[in-house]
N, C-alpha and C positions, 0 to 999 in steps of 0.2 A: 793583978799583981804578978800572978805566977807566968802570964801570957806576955807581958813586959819584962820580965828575967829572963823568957824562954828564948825571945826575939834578940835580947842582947846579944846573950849567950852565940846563936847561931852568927849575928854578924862579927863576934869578933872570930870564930872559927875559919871565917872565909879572910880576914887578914892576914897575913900572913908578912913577918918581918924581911927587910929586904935580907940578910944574911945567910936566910934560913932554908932548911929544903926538906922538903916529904914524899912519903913515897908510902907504897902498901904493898902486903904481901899476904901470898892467900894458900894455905896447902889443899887443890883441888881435888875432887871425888875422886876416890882410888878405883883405878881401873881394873880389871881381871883378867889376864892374854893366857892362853889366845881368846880372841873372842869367836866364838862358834858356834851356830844353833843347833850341832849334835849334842842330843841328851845323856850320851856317855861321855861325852868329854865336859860336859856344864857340870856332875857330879863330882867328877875327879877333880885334884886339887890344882889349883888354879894360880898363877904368879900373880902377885899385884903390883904395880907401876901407880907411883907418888911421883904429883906434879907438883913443884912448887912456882907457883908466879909471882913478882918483883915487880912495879910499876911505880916510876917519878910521876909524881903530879904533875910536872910540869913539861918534859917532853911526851907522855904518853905511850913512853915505847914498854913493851911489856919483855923482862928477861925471862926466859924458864929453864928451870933446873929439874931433870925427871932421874928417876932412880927407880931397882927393883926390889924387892924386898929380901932378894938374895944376897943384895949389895949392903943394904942396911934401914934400918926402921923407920918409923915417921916420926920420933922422940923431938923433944927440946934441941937435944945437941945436934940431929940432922939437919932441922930448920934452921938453926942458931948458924951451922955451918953455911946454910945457903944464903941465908941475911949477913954475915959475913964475908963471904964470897962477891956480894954483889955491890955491899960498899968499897970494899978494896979494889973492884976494877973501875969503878967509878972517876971519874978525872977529881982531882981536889980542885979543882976551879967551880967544879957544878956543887961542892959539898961546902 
């Protein structure tokens, strides 16, 4: 039973309504710059750079948004700002 819910389940996830459109967004492993294999500069305090990526399912094309942490954090409201950001440039034909 639970093997015939499972399999439902996954085919209707791969349907998808003609009106409709999806996309994902991923905030990728924070980086530390500079990058250096000097052991005094690996101790010392280091900036981090936040990637955020934005992908439509359906064209594949990936946007990125990077920032420093001098600029501002990795919070709700940055991400929320970049998932906004990326629906507004979006054409409303593809939306």
């Amino acid at each position: 039973m639970h093997q015939k819910s499972a399999h439902a389940f996954y085919e209707l996830l791969q349907e998808s309504p003609p009106n409709s459109v999806s996309f994902c967004f991923d905030l990728q492993q924070v980086q530390p710059l500079p990058k250096t294999p000097i052991n005094d500069a690996f101790y010392a305090h280091q900036v981090s750079l936040y990637v955020l990526c934005c992908v439509d399912t359906k064209s594949k094309t990936p946007t990125f948004y990077q920032w420093t942490e001098d600029e501002a954090g990795r919070g709700s409201v940055e991400i929320g700002s970049g998932v906004l950001n990326y629906l507004k440039m979006k054409p409303v034909e593809d939306l």
